[in-house]
Structures are given as structure tokens and as C-alpha cells.
VEXRO-390697 format. One line per 10 residues: for each residue x, y, z of N, C-alpha, C. Coordinates in pm, whole numbers, always signed. Layout:
X/Y/Z/X/Y/Z/X/Y/Z; ...;
This chain:
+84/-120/+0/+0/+0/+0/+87/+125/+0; +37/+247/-95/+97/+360/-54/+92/+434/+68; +211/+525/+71/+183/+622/+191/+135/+739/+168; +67/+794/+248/-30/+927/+226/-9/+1009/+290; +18/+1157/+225/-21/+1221/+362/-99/+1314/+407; -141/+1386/+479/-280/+1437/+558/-306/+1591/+459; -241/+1640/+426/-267/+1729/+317/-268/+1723/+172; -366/+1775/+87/-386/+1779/+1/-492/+1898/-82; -536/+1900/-211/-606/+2036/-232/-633/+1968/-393; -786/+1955/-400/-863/+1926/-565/-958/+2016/-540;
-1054/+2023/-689/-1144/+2080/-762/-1223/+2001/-818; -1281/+2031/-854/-1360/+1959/-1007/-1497/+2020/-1024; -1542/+2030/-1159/-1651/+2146/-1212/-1769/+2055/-1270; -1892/+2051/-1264/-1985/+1990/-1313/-2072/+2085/-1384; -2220/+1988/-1468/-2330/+2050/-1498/-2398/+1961/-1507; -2547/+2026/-1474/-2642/+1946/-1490/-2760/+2077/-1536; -2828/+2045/-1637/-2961/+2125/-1690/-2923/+2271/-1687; -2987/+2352/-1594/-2937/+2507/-1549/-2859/+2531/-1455; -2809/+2407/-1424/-2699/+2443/-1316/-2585/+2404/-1351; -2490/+2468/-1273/-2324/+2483/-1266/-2258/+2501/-1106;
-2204/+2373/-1067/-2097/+2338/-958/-2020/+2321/-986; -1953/+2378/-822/-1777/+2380/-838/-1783/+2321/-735; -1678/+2215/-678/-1624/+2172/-515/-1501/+2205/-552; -1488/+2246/-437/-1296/+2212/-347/-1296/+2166/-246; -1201/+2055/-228/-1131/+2008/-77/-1033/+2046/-81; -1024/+2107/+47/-893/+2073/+114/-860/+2024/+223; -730/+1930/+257/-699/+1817/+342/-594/+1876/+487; -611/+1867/+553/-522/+1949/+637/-439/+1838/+731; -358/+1839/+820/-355/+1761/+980/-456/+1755/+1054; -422/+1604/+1108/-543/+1598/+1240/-524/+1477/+1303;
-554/+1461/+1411/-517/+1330/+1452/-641/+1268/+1448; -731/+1227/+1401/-858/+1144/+1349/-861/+1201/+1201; -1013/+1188/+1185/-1031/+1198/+1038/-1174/+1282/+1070; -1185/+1407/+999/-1307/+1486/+1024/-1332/+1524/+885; -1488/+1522/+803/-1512/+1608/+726/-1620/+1734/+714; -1592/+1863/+670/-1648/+1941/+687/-1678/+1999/+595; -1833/+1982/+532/-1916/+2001/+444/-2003/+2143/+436; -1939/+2240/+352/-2013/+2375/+317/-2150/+2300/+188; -2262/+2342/+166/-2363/+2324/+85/-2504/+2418/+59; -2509/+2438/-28/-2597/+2568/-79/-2756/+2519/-29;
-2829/+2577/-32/-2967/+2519/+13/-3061/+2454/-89; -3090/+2312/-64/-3113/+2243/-109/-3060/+2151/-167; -2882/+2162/-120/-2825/+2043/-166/-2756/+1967/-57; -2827/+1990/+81/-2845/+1937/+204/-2798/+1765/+182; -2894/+1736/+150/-2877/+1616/+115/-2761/+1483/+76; -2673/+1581/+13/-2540/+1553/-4/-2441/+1489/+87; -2441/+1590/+203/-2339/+1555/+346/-2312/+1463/+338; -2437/+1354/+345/-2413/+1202/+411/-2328/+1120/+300; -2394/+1153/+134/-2299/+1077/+103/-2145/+1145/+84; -2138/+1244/+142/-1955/+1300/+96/-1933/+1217/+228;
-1957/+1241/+380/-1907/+1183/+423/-1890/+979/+446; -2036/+947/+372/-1965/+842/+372/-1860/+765/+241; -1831/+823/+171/-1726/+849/+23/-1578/+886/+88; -1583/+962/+157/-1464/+1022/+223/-1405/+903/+340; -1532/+887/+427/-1482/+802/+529/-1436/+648/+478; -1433/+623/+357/-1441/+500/+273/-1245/+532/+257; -1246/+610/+219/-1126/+633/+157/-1020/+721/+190; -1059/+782/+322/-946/+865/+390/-960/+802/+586; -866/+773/+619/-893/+779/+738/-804/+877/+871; -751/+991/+858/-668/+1093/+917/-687/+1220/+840;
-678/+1314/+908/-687/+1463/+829/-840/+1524/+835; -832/+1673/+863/-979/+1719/+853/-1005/+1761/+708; -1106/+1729/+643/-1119/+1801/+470/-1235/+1909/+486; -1186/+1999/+451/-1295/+2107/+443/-1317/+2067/+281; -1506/+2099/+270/-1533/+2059/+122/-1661/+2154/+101; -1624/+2224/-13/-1727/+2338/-76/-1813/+2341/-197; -1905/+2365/-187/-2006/+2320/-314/-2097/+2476/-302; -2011/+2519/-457/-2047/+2620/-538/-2169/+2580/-639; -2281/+2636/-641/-2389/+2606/-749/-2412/+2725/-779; -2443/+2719/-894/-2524/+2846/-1006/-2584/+2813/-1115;
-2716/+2885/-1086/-2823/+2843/-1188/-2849/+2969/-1320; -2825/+2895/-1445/-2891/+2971/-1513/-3023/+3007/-1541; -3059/+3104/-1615/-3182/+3220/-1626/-3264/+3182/-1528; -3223/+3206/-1404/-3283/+3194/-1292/-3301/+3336/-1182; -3369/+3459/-1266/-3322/+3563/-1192/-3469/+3579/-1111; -3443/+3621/-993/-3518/+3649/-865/-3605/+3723/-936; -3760/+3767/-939/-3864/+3838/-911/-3889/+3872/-755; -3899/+4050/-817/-3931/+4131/-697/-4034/+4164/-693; -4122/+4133/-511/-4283/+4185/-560/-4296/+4305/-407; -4375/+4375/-420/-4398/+4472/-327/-4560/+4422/-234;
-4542/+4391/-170/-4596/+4353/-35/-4735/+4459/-2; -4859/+4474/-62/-4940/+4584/-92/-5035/+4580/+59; -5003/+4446/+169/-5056/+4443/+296/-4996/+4517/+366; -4848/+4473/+364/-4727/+4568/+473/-4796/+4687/+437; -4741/+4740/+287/-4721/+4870/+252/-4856/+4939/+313; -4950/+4911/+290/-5095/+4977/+346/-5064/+4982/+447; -5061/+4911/+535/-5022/+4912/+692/-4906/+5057/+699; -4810/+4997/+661/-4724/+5109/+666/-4773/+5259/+650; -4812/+5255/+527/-4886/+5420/+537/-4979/+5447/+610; -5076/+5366/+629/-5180/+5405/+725/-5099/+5446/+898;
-5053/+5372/+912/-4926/+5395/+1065/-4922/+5573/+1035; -4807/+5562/+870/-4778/+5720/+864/-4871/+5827/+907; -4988/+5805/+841/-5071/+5882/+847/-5100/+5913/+954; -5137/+5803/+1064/-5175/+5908/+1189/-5091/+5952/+1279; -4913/+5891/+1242/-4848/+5990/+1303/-4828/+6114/+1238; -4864/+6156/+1128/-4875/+6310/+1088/-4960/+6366/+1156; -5035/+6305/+1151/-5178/+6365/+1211/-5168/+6450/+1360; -5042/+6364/+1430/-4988/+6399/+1596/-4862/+6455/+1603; -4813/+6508/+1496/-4661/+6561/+1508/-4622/+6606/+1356; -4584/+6706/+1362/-4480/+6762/+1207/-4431/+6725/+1172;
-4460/+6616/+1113/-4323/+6505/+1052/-4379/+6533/+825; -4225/+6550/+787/-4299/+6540/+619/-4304/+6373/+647; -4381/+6319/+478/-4404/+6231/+422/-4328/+6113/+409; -4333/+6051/+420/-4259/+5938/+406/-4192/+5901/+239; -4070/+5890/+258/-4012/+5919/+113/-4014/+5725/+34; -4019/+5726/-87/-4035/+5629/-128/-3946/+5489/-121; -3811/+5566/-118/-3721/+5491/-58/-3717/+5438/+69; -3730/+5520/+168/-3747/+5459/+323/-3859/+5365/+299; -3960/+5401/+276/-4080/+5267/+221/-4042/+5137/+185; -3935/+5130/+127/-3895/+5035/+14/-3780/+4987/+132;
-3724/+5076/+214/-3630/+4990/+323/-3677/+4928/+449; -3821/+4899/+453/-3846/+4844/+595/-3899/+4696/+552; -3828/+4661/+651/-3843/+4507/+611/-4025/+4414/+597; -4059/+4384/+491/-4138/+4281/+456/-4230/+4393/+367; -4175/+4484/+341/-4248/+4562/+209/-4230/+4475/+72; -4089/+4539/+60/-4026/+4448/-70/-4043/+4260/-34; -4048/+4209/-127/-4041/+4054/-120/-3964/+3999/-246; -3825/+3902/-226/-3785/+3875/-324/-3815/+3753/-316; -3853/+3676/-453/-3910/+3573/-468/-3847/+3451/-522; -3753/+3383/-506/-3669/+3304/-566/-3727/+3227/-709;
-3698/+3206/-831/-3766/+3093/-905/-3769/+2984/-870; -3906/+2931/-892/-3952/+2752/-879/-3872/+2716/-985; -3816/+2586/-868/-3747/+2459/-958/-3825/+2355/-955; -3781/+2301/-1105/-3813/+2229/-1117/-3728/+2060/-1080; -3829/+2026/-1002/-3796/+1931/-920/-3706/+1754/-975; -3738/+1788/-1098/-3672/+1649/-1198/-3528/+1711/-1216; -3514/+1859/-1238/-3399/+1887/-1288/-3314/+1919/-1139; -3391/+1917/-1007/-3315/+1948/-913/-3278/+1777/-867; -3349/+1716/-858/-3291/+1628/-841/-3170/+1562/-903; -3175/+1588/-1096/-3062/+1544/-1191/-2915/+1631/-1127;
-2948/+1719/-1067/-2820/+1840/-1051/-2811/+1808/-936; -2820/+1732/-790/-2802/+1658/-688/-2697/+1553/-772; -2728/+1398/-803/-2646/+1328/-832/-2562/+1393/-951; -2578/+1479/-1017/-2406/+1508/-1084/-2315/+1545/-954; -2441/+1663/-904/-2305/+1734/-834/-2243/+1620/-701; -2305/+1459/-695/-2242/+1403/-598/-2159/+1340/-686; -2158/+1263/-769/-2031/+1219/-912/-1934/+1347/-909; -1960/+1482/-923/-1828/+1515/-932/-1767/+1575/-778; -1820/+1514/-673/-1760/+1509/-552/-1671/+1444/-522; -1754/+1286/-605/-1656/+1161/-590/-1508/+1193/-678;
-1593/+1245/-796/-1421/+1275/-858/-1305/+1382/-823; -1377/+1469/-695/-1296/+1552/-662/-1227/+1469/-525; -1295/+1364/-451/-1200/+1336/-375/-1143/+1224/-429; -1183/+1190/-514/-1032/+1069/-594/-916/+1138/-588; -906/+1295/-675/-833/+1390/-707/-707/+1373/-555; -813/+1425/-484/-756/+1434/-349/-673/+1318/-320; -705/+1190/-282/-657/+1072/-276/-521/+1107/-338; -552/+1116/-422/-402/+1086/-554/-263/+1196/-536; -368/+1285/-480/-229/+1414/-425/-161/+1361/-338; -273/+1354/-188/-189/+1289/-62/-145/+1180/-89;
-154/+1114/-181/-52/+950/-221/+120/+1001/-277; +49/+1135/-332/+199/+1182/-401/+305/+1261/-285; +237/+1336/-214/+287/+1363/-87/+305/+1253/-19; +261/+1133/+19/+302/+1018/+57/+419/+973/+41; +428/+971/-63/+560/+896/-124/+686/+988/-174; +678/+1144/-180/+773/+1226/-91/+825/+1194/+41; +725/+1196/+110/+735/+1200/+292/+816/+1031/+308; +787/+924/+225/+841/+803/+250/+974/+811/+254; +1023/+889/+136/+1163/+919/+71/+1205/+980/+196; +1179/+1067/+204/+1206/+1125/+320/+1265/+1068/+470;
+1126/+1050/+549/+1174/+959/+648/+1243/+840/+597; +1246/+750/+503/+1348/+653/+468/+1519/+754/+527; +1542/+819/+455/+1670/+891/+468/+1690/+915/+604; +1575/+985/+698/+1631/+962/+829/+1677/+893/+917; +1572/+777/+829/+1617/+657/+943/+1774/+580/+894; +1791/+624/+822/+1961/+571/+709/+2056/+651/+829; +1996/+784/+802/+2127/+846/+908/+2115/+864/+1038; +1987/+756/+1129/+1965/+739/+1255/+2131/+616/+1259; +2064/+547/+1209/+2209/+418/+1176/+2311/+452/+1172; +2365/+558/+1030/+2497/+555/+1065/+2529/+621/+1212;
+2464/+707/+1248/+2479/+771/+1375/+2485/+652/+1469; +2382/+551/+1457/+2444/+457/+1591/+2539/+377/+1546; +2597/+340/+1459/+2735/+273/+1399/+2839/+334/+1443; +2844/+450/+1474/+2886/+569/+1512/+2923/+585/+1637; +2817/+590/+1678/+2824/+541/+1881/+2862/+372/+1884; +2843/+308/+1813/+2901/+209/+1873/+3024/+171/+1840; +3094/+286/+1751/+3239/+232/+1716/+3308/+330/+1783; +3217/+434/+1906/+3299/+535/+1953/+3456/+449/+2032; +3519/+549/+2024/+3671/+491/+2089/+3605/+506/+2292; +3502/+615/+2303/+3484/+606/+2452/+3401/+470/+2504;
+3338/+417/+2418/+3301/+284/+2435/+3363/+151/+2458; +3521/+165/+2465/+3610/+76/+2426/+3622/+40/+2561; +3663/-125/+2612/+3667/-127/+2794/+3789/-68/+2823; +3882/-32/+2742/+3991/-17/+2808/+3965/+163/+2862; +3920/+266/+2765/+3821/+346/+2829/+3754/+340/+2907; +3653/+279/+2907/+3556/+282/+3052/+3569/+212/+3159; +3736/+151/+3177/+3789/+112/+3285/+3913/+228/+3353; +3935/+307/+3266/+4016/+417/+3283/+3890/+528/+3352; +3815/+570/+3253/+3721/+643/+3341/+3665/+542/+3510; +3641/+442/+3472/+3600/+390/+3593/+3678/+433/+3752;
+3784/+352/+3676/+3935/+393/+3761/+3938/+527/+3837; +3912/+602/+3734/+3906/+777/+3760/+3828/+822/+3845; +3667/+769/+3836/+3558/+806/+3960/+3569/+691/+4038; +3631/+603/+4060/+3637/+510/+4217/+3739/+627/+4273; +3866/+674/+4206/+3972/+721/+4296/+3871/+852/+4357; +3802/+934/+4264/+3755/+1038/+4321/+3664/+1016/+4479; +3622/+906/+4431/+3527/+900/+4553/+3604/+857/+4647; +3713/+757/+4667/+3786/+754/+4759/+3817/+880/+4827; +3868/+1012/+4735/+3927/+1096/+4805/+3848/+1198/+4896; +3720/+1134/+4874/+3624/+1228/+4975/+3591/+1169/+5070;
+3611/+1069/+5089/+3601/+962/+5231/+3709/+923/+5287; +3782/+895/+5393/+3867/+841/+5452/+3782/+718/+5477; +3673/+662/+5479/+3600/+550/+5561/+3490/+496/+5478; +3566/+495/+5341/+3470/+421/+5233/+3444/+247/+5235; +3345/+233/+5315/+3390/+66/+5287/+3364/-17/+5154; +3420/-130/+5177/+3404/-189/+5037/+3306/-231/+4931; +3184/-239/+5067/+3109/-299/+4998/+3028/-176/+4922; +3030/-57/+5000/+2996/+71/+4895/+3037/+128/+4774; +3198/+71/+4783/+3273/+98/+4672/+3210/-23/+4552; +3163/-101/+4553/+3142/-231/+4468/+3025/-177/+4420;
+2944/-116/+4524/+2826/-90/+4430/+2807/+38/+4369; +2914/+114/+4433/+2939/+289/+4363/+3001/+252/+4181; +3129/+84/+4165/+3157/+69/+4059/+3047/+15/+3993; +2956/-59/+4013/+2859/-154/+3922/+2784/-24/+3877; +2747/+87/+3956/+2637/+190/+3909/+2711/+251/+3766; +2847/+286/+3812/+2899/+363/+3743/+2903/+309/+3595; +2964/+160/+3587/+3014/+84/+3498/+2883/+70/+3434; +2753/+62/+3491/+2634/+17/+3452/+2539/+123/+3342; +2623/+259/+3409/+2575/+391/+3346/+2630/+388/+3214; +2797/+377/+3231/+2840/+389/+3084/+2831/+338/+2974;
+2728/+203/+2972/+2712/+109/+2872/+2588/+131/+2843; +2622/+156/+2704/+2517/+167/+2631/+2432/+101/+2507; +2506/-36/+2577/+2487/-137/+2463/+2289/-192/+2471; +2237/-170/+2523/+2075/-194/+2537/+2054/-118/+2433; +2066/+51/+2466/+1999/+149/+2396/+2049/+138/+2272; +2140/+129/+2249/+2209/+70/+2064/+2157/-42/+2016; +2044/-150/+2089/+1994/-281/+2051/+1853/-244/+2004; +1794/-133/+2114/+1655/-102/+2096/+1687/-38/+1967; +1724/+94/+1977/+1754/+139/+1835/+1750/+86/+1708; +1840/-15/+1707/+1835/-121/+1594/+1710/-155/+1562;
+1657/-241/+1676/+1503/-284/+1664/+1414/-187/+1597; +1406/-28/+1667/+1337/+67/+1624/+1371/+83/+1462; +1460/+101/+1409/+1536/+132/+1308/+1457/+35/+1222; +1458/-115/+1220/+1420/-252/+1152/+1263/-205/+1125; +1199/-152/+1238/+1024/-123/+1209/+988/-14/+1137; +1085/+110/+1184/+1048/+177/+1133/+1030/+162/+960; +1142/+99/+895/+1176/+12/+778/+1066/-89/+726; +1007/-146/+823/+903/-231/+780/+782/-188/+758; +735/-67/+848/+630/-4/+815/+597/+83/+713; +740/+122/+676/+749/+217/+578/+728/+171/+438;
+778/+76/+465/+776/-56/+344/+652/-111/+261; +572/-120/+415/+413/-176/+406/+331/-81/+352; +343/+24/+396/+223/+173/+349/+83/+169/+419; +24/+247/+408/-102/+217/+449/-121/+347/+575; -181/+337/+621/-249/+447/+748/-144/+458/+890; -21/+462/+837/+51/+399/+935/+111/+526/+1039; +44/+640/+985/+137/+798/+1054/+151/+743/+1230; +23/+676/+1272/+28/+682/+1460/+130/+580/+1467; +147/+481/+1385/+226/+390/+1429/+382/+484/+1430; +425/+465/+1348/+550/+593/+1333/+560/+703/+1417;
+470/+767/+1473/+441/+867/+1551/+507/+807/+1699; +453/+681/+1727/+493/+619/+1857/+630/+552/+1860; +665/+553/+1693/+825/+498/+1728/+917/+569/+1737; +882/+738/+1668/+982/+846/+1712/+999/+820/+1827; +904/+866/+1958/+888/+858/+2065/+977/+772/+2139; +977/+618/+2103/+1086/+559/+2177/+1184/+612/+2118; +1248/+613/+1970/+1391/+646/+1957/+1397/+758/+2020; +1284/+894/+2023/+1338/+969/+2100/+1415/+954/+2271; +1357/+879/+2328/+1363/+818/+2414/+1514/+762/+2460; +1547/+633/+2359/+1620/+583/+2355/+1804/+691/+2371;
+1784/+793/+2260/+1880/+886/+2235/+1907/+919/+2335; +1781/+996/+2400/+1775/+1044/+2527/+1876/+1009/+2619; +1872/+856/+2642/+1958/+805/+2718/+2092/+774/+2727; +2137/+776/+2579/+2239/+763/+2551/+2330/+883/+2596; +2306/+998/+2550/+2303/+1113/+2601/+2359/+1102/+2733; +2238/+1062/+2825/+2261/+1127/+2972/+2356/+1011/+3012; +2399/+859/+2941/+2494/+793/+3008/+2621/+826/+2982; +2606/+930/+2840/+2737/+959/+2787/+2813/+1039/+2878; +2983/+977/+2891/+3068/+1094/+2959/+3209/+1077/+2884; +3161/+1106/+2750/+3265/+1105/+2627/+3258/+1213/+2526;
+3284/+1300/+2515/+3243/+1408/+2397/+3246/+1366/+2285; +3264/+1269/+2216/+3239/+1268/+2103/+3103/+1158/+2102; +3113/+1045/+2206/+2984/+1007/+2204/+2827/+1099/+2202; +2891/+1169/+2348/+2782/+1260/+2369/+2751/+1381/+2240; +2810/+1401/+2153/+2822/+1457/+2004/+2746/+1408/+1931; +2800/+1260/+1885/+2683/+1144/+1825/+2574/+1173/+1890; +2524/+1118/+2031/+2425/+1146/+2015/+2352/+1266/+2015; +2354/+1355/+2027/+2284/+1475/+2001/+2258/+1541/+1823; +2378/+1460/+1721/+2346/+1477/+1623/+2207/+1334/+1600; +2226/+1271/+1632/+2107/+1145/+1630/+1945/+1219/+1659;
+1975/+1254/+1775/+1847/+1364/+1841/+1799/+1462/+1754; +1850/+1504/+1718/+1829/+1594/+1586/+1759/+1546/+1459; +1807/+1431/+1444/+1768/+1388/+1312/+1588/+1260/+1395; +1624/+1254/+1455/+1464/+1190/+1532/+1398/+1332/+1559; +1448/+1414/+1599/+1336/+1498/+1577/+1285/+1587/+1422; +1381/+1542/+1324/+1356/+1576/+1194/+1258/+1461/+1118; +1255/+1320/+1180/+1194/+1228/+1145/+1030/+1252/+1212; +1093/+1281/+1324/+930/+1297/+1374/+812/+1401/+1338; +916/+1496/+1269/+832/+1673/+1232/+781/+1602/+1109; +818/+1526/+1031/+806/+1422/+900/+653/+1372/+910;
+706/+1305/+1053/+572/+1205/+1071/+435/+1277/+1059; +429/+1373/+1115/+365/+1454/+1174/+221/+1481/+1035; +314/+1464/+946/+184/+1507/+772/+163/+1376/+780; +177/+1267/+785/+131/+1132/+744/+29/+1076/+802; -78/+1039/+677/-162/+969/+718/-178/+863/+792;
């Protein structure tokens, strides 16, 4: 399966009889899958099947989706309201009658609401219905459209994180061929913090010293976190491989490698290890900003 990812942006233009639609989606981030349906009145009806078309075929990302209609020789008739309007003047009249007021001008007449009446044209109901199913056919073809973008952004973003995870590796090939990793190193450092601690005690006993070395010796190895890594490294590879809806899964494996680095880090007391890893950290958090668009 391909990889997808959470953004994307189609069109597509229809007709049916006197009418003319336009949709656009667009696909954004999200951690579920939401769609959000703009629709002109009377093409209500629609929603259910965009969203169940959408929910068929996207599962992450919110899509905002717009449906433009326009009808030809369909122009509004204006009628003047001859109940209001009577009412209205008659009102006028007997406030003249109680105060110096001039006449009421024709315009103000024409601005109080339910004088004027605009009257929409009757549709006809065969042709509103024919202009419903186009305009849901070219919904469907606007989120195919869609589909096919975020597949292409998919398979950018694959390329992509592929490469990070290449130079997560050499980075731990890296740490594990450090020279501070070597025992004859981390028996020299060892060496180095037993003497220190000696020199702050006159009355260190032994059996404190045994377990002050196992902590120490226990800190500097970092051979676990270079195993998980690997492991992480192998999935991330496999998932990437597979395709499919996989952004949360990936999302949760930054997380451990972040993790993992993490530690390497705080056991490191080698500068060039502790170097490695922080260039590693870097690039997990470049993998993870990655993740972040994927479906």
C-alpha cells in the first residue's frame, strides 16, 4: 500500500440542466479523520454521502469541502408587499396627524423590512434532483483527485523519512564504534571516579565501593539502547515498506527512539559520544516533524 499524507487540495466542475458546480477540498492535519461540508440550500442532502465516500477512503486529516452552485436564467422576481405597505402608510398617516413630521419618502418605504419581497424561481424538481447526483459524481471525482495528491505527498514523505532513518544508523554505527566505548576506556574512566570517591572519604567501605563501581560501569554502557535502536530502526523500515495508514504507528516509534537517544546522552561521559548522540536527536526529531503530515 501507498503512503499518504494528511494534506492535500482538488477541484472539479460539473453541470447538470441550469446548473453549474464547483467543489474544493482541502486536506489538512489531524489526529482522526473529520469532514467538513459547506452546501448551498437544497443540496443538504449531499453531506451524508460525501461523508460516507470520504470516510471509505481517507482515514486521518480534517477536509474542508465546498459546493459552489449556479443556476442559469434563474433571476429572482421582486414583488412589493401591498398588505405591509398599506399598513405602513396608514401607521404614517396618523403619526402626521400627531406631530410635524414630512411624508414618508419612497425609498425609506422600500427599506423596511417585509415591504419588498424577493421571490426566488420555482425549480423544477426532476432537474433538481438530476443536478443533486451530478453534483455528488463530481464530488466523488474531486475526492479521488484528493486521494491521488496525498498519495503523491506520501511517497515524498516516505523518501524522506526513509533517509532519516539511514542516518539514525549511521549515527548509531557511530556510537558504537565510539573509541569512549572501548573497555579499556571505561575502565580508565572507571578507575578515575572510584579514585575520586575515595578521596572524599577516609572511611569508604568496600562494599559501597562495589556498588558505587557496578552503578557507574552500569551507566556507561550503552549497549541496550544501541539494541533497541536497531530494533526501532528494523520497524520503522518495515512499516514504511508496508504503506497504508501507518502515521500513529511511526508517531509512537519516534517517541521511543526519542527516548532511547535520550539516554544515551545522559549515560554519555565522552564528547564525542555525547556529540553522536545529540546529532542522532536531531535527526529523530527531523523524522518525527516528518511524521507529523502522514496519514
Amino acid at each position: 500500500m501507498a503512503l499518504s499524507s494528511m494534506t492535500g487540495f482538488a477541484r472539479s466542475h460539473g453541470a447538470s440542466g441550469p446548473y453549474t458546480f464547483e467543489w474544493e477540498l482541502k486536506s489538512v492535519n489531524a489526529k482522526g479523520f473529520d469532514l467538513r461540508v459547506r452546501l448551498p440550500q437544497g443540496f443538504d442532502e449531499l453531506e451524508a454521502h460525501a461523508k460516507k465516500r470520504a470516510g471509505e477512503l481517507l482515514s486521518r486529516g480534517t477536509v474542508y469541502a465546498n459546493l459552489t452552485v449556479k443556476r442559469a436564467n434563474a433571476a429572482a422576481t421582486v414583488r412589493v408587499n401591498e398588505d405591509v405597505l398599506n399598513a405602513v402608510l396608514k401607521a404614517a398617516a396618523v403619526i402626521a396627524g400627531k406631530v410635524d413630521a414630512v411624508a414618508p419618502s419612497v425609498d425609506g418605504l422600500l427599506a423596511i423590512k417585509g415591504v419588498i419581497e424577493v421571490a426566488e424561481p420555482e425549480g423544477d424538481e426532476e432537474e433538481d434532483t438530476a443536478a443533486r447526483v451530478a453534483a455528488a459524481e463530481a464530488f466523488d471525482k474531486a475526492l479521488a483527485e484528493l486521494v491521488e495528491m496525498r498519495k503523491r505527498e506520501g511517497t515524498s514523505l516516505g523518501q524522506i523519512l526513509t533517509h532519516r532513518v539511514d542516518e539514525v544508523e549511521q549515527l548509531a554505527k557511530k556510537a558504537e564504534g565510539s573509541p569512549g566505548r572501548k573497555p579499556e576506556a571505561i575502565k580508565a574512566r572507571l578507575a578515575e571516579q572510584i579514585a575520586s570517591l575515595l578521596d572524599t572519604s577516609d572511611r569508604f567501605d568496600s562494599d559501597r565501593l562495589m556498588q558505587e563501581a557496578i552503578l557507574i560501569a552500569t551507566r556507561a554502557d550503552i549497549r541496550e539502547e544501541l539494541d533497541r535502536i536497531a530494533s526501532h530502526i528494523a520497524q520503522a523500515r518495515e512499516l514504511i515498506g508496508k504503506g497504508g495508514p501507518i502515521g500513529r504507528k511511526l508517531d509512537f516509534l519516534a517517541q521511543e527512539f526519542h527516548r532511547e537517544v535520550n539516554t544515551c546522552c545522559s549515560k554519555s561521559n565522552d564528547i564525542e559520544l555525547t556529540n553522536t548522540g545529540l546529532a542522532m536527536k536531531n535527526v529523530v526529531e527531523q523524522f518525527r516533524e516528518q511524521v507529523q503530515n502522514l496519514e
